[in-house]
N, CA, C and O of each residue as an XYZ file, in Angstrom:
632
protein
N     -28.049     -7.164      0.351
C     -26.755     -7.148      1.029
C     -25.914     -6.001      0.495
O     -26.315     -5.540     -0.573
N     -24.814     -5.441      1.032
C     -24.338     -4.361      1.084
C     -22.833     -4.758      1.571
O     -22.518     -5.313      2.624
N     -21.828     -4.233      0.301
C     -20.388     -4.101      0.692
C     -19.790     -2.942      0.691
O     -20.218     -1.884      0.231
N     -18.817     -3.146      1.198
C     -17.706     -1.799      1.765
C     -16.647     -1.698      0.811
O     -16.198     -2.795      0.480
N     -16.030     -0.549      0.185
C     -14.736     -1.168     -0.686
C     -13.409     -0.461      0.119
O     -13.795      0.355      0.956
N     -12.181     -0.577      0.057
C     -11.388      0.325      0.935
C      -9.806     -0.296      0.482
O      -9.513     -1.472      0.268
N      -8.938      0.889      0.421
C      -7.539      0.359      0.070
C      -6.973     -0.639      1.477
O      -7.306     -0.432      2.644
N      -6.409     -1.310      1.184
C      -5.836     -2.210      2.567
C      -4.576     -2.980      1.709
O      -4.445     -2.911      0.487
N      -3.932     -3.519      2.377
C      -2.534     -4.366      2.214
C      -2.929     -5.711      1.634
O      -3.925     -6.314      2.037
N      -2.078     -6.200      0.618
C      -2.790     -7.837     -0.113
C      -1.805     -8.503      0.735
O      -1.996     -9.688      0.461
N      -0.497     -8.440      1.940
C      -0.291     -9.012      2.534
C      -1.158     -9.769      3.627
O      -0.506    -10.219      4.568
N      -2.703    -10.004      3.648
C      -3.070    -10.583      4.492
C      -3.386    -11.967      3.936
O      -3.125    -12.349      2.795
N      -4.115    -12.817      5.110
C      -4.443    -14.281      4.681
C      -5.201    -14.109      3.933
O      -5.129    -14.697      2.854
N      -6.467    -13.025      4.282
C      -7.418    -13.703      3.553
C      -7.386    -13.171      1.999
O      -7.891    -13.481      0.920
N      -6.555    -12.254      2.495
C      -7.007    -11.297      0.576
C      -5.205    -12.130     -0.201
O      -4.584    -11.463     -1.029
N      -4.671    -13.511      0.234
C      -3.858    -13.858     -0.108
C      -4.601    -15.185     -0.355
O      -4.180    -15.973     -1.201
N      -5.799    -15.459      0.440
C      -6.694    -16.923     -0.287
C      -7.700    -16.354     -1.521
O      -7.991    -17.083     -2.470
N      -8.219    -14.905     -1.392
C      -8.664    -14.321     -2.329
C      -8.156    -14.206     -3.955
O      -8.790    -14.363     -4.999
N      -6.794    -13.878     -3.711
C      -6.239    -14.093     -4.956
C      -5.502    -15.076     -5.332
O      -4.797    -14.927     -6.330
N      -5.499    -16.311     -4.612
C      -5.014    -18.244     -4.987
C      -6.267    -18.357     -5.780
O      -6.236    -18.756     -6.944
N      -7.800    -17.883     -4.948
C      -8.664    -17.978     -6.019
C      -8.738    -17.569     -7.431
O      -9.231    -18.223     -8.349
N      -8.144    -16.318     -7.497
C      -8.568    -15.803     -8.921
C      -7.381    -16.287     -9.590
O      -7.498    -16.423    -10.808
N      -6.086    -16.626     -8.988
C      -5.186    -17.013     -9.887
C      -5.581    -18.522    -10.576
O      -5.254    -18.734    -11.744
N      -6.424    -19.729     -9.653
C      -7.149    -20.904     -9.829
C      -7.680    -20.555    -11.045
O      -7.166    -21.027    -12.059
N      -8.816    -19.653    -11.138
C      -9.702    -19.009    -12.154
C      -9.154    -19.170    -12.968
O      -9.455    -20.160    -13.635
N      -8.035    -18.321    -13.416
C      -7.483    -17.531    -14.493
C      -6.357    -18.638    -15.148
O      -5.627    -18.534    -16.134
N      -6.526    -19.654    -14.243
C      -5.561    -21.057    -15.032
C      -6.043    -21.763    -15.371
O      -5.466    -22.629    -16.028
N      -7.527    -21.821    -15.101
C      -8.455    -23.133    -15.887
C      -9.175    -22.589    -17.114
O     -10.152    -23.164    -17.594
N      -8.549    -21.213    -17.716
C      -8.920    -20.868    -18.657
C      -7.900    -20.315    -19.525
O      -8.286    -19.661    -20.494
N      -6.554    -20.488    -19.314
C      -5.471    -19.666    -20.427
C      -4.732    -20.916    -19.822
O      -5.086    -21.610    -18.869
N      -3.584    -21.030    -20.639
C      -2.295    -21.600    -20.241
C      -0.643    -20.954    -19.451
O       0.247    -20.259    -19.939
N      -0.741    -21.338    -18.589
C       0.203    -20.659    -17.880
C       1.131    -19.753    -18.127
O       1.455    -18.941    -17.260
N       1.708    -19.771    -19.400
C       2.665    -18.616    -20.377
C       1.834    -17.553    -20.286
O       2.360    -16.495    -19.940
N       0.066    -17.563    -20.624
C      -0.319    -16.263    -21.035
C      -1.089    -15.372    -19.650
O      -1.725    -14.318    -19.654
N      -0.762    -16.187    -18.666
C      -1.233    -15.314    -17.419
C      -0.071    -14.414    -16.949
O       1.097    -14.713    -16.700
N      -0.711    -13.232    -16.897
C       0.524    -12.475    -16.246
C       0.378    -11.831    -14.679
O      -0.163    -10.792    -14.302
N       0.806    -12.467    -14.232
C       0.103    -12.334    -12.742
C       0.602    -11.267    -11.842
O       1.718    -11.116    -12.339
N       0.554    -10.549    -11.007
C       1.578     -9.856     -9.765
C       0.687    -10.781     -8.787
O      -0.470    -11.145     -8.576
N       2.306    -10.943     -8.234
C       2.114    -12.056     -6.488
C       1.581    -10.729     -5.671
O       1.655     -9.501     -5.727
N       1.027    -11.720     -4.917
C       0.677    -10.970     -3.316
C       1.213     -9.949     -2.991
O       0.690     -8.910     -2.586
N       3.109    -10.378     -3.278
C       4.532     -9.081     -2.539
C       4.424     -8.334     -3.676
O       4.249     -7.165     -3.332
N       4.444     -8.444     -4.914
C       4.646     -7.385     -5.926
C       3.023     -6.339     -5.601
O       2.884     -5.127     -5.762
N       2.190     -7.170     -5.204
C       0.779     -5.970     -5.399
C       1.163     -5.108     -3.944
O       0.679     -3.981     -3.839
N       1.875     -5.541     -3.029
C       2.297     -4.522     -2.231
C       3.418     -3.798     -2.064
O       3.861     -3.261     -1.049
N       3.898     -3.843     -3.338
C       5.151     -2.907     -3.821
C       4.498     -1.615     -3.769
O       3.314     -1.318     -3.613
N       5.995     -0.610     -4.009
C       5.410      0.823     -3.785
C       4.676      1.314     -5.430
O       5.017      0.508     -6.297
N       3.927      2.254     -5.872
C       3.203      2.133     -6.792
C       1.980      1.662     -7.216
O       1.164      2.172     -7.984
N       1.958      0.279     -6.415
C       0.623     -0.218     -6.599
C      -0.448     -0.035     -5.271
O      -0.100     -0.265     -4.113
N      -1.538      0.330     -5.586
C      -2.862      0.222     -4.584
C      -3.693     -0.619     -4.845
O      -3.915     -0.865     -6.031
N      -4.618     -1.523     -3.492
C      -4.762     -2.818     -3.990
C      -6.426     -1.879     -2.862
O      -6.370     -1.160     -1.864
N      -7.630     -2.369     -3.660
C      -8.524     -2.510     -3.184
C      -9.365     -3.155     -2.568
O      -9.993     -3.605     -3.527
N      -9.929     -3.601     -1.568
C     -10.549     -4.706     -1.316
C     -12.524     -4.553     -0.975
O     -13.088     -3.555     -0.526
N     -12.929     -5.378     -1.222
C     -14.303     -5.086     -1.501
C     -14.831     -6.391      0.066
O     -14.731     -7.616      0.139
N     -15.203     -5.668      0.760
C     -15.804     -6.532      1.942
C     -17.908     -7.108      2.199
O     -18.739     -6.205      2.298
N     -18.049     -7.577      2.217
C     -19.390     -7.713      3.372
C     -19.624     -8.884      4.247
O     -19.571    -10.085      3.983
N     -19.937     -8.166      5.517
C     -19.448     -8.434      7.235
C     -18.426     -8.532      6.979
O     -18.438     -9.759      7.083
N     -17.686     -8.376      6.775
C     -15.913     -8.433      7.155
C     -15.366     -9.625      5.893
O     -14.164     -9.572      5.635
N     -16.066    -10.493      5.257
C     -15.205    -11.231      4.388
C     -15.172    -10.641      2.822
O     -16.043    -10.139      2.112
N     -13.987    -10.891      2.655
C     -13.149    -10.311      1.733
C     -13.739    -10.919      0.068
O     -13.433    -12.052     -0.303
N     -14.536    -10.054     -0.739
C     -15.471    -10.741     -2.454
C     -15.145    -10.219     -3.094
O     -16.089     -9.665     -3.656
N     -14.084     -9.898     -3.564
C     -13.148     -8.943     -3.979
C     -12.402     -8.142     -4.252
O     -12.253     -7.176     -3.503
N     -11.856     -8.241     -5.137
C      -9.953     -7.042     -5.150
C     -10.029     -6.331     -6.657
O     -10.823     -6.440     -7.591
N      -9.059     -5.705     -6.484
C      -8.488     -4.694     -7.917
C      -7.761     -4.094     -7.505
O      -7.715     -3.785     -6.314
N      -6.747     -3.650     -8.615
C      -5.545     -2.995     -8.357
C      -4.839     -1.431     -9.055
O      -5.521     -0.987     -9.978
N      -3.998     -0.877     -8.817
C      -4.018      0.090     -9.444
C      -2.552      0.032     -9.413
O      -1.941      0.282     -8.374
N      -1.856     -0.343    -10.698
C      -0.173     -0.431    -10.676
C       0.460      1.392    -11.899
O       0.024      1.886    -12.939
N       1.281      1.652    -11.218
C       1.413      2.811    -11.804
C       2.690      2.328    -12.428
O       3.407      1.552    -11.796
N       3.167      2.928    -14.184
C       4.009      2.227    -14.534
C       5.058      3.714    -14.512
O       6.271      3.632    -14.318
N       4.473      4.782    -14.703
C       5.478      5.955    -14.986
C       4.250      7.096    -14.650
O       3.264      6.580    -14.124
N       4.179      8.320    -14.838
C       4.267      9.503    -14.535
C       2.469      9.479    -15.347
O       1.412      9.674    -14.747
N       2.619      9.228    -16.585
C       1.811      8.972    -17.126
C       0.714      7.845    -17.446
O      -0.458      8.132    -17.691
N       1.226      6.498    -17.418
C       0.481      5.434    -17.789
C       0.206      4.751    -16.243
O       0.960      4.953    -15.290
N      -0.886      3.998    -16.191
C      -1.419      3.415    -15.126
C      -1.769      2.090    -15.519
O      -2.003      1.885    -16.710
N      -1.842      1.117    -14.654
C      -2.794     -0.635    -15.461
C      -3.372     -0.755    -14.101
O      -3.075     -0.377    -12.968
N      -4.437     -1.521    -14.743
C      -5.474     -2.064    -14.147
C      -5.464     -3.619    -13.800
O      -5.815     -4.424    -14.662
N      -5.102     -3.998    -12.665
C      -4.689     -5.332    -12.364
C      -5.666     -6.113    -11.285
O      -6.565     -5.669    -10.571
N      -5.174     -7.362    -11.435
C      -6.326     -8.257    -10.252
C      -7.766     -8.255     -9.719
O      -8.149     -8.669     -8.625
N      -8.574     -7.644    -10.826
C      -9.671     -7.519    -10.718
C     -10.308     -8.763    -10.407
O      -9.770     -9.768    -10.872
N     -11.385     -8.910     -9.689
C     -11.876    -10.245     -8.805
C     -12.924    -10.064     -8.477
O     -13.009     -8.907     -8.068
N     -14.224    -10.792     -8.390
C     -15.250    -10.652     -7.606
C     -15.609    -12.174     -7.691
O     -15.946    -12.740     -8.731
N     -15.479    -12.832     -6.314
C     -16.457    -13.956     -5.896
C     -17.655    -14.317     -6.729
O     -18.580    -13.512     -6.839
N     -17.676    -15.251     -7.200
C     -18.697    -15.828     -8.234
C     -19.965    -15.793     -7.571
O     -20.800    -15.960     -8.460
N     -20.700    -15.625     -6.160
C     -21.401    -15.609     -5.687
C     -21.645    -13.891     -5.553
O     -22.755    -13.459     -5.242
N     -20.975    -13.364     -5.708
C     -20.962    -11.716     -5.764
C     -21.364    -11.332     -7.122
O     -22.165    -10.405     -7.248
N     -20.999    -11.808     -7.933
C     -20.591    -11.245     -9.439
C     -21.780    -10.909    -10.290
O     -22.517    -11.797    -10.721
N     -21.920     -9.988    -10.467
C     -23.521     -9.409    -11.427
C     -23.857     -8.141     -9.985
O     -24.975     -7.658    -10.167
N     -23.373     -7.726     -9.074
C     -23.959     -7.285     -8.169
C     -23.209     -6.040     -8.099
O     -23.562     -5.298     -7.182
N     -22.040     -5.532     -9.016
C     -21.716     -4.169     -8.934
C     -20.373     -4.071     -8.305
O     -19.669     -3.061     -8.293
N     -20.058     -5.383     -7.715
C     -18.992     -4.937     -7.166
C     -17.347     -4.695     -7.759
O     -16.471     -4.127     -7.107
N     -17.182     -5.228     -9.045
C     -15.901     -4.952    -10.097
C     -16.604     -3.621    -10.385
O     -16.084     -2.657     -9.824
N     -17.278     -3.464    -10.860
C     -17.862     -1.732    -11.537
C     -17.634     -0.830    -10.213
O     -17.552      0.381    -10.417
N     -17.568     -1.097     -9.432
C     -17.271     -0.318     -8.274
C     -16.131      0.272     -7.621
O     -15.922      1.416     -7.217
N     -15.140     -1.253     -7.612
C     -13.685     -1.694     -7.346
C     -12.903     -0.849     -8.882
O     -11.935     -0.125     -8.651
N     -13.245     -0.956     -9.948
C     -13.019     -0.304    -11.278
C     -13.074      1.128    -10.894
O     -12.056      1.819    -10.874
N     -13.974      1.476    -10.661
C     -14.314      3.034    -10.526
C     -13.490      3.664     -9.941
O     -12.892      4.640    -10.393
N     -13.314      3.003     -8.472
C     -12.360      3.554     -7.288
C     -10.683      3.802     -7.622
O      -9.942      4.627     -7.088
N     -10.309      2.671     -8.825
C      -9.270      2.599     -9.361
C      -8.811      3.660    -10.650
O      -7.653      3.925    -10.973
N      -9.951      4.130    -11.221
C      -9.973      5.345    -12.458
C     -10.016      6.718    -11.763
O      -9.459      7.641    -12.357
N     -10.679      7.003    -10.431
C     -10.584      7.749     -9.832
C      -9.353      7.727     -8.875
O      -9.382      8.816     -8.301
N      -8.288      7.010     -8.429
C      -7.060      7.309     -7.793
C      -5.668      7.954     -9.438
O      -4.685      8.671     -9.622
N      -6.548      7.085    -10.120
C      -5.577      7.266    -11.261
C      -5.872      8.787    -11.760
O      -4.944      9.346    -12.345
N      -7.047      9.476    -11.584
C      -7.163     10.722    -11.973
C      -6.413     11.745    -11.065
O      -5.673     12.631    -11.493
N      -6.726     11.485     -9.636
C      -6.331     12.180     -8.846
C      -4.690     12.134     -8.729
O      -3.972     12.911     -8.099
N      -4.292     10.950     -9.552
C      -2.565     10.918     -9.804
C      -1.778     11.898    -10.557
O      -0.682     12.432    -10.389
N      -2.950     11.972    -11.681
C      -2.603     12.756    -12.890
C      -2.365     12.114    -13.795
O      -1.883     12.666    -14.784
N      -2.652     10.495    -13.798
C      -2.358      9.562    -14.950
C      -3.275     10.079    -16.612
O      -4.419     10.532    -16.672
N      -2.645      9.908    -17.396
C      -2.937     10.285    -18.816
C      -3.911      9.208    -19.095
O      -4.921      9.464    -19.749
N      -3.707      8.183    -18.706
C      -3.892      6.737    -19.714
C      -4.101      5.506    -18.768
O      -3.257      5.361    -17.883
N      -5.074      4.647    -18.847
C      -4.957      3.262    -18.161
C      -5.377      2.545    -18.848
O      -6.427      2.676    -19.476
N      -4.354      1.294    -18.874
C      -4.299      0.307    -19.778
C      -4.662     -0.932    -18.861
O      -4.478     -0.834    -17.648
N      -5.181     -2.117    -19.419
C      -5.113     -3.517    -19.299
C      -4.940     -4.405    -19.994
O      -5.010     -4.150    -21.196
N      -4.671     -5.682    -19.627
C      -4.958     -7.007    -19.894
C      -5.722     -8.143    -19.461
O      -5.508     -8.787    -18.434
N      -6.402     -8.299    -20.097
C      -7.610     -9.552    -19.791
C      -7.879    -10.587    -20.391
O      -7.386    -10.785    -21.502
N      -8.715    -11.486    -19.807
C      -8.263    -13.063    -21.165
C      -8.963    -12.990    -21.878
O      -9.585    -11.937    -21.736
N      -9.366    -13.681    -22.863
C     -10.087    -14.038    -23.967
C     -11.650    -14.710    -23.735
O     -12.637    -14.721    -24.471
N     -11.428    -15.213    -22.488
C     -12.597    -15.656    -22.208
C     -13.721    -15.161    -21.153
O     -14.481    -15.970    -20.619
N     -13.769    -13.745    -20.888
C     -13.891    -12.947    -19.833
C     -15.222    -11.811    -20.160
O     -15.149    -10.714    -19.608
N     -16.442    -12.114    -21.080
C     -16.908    -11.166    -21.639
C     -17.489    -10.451    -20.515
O     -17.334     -9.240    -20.676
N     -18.216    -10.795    -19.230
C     -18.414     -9.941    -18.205
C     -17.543     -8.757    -17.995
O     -17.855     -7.568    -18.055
N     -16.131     -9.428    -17.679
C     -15.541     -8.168    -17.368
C     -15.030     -7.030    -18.593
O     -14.713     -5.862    -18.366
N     -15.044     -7.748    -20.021
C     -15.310     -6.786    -20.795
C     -16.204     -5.867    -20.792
O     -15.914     -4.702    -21.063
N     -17.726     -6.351    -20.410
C     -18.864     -5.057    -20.122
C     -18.159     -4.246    -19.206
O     -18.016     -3.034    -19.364
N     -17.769     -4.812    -18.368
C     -17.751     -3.681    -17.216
C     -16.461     -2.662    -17.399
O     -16.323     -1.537    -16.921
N     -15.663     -3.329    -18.148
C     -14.379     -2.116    -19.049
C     -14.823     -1.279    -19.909
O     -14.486     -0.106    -20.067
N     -15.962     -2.195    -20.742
C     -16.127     -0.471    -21.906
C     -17.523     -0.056    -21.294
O     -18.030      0.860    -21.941
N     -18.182     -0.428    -20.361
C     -19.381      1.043    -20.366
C     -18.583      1.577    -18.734
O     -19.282      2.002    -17.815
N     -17.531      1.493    -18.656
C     -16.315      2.537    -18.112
C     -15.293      3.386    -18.941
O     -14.310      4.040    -18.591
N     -15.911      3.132    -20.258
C     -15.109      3.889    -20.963
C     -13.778      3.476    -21.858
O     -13.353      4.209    -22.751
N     -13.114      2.084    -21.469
C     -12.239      1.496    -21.897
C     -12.230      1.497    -23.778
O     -13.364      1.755    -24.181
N     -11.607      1.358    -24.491
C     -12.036      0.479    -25.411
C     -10.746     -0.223    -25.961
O      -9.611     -0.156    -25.490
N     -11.073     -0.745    -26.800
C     -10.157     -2.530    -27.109
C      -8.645     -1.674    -27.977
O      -8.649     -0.620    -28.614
N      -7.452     -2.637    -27.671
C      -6.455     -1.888    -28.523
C      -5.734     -2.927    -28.855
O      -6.264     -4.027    -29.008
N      -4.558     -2.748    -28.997
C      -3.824     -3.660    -29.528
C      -2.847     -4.234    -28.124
O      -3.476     -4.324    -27.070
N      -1.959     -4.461    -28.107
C      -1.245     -5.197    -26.809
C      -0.018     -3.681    -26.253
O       0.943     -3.077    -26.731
N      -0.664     -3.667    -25.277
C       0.099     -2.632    -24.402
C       1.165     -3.394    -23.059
O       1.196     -4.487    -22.495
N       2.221     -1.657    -22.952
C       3.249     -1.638    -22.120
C       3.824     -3.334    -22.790
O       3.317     -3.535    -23.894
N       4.558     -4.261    -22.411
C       5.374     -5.184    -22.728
C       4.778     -6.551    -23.022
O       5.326     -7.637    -23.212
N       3.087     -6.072    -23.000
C       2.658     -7.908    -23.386
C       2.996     -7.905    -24.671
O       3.337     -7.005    -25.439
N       2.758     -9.762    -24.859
C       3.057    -10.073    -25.916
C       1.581     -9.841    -26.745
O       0.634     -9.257    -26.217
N       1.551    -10.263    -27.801
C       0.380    -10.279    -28.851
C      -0.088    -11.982    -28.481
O       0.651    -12.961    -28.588
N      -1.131    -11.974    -28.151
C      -1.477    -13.469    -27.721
C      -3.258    -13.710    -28.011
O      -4.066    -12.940    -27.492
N      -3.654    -14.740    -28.796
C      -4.571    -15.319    -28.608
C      -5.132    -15.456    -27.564
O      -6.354    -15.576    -27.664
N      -4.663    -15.492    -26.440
C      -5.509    -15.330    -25.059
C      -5.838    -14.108    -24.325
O      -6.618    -13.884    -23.399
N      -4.678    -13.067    -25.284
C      -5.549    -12.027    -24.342
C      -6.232    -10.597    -24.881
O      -6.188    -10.495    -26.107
N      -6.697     -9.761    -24.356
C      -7.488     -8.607    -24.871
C      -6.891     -7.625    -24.161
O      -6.108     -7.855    -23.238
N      -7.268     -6.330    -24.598
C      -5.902     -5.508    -24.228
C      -7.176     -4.218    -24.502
O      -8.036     -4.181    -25.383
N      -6.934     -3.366    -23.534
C      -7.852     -2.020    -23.316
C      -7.166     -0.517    -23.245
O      -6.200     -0.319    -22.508
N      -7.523      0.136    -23.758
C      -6.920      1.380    -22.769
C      -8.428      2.742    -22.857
O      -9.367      2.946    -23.625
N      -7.885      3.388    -21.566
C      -8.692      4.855    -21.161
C      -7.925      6.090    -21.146
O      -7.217      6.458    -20.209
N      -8.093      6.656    -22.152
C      -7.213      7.820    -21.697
C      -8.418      8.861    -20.332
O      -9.619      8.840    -20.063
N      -7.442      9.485    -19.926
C      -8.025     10.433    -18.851
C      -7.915     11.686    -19.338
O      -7.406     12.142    -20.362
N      -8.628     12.281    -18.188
C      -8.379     14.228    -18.247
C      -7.584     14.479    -18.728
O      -7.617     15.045    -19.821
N      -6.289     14.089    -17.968
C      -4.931     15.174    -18.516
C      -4.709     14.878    -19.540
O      -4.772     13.716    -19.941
N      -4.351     15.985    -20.310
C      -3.332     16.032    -21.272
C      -2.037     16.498    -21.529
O      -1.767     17.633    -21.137
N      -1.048     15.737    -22.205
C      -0.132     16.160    -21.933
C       0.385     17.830    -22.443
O       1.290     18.441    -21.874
N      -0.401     18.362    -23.611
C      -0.213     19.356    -23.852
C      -1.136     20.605    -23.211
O      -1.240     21.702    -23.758
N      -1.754     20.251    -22.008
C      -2.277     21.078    -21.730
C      -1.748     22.378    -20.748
O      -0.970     22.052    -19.851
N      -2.090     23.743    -20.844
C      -1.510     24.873    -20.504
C      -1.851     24.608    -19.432
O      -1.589     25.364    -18.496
């Protein structure tokens, strides 16, 4: 089987039952304080690009690309359908998201992820990620893990 990935609006139904799912997910494993979520309306604020990963037309996952300033970028709402998952499609949805962030001129992309998530840890560091301490305004928390990538640019470059 074979999916499509493509920027589109998280204002729809289905990529709005898509992420009730992953928010479900992501609560039967942290406690509600340590999820930090963007709703549906915030992932279609200006700044953020929301990806969606299709085959035949239904919607197996998302990822996001929230820009915080000029320089720094995060990596948000990453998702793939548990029936999808091992099949490439976050490593894919990831990719598409490091590559808008290059073509931005972003320095740096950071995340947050839970504690209990080692899949999507693979798929952060053999992308290059590696582990840091708690970035942009999280707190320091037992539940979560915290990444960053720097990119191409530099800021001192001629």
């Amino acid at each position: 089987m074979s999916f499509s990935i493509a920027v589109e609006s998280p204002l729809q139904d289905e990529v709005r039952e898509l992420v009730a799912e992953l928010n479900d997910v992501l609560h039967s494993l942290s406690p509600p304080e340590a999820c930090y979520h963007l709703t549906v309306e915030q992932m279609a604020e200006a700044g953020v690009t929301v990806w969606i990963a299709r085959e035949n037309g239904r919607a197996i996952g998302c990822g996001a690309l929230k820009r915080h300033n000029a320089e720094i970028g995060e990596v948000k709402r990453m998702y793939t359908r548990p029936e999808w998952q091992g099949r490439g499609v976050g490593r894919q949805i990831l990719s598409r998201i490091i590559g808008a962030a290059e073509e931005d001129g972003l320095a740096e992309l950071v995340l947050e992820t839970g504690d209990q998530h080692p899949a999507a840890w693979a798929i952060y560091e053999k992308a290059g990620f590696t582990r840091c301490g708690p970035v942009l305004d999280y707190p320091d928390s037992p539940y979560s893990i915290f990444y960053q990538k720097q990119l191409g640019r530099t800021s001192d470059a001629a």
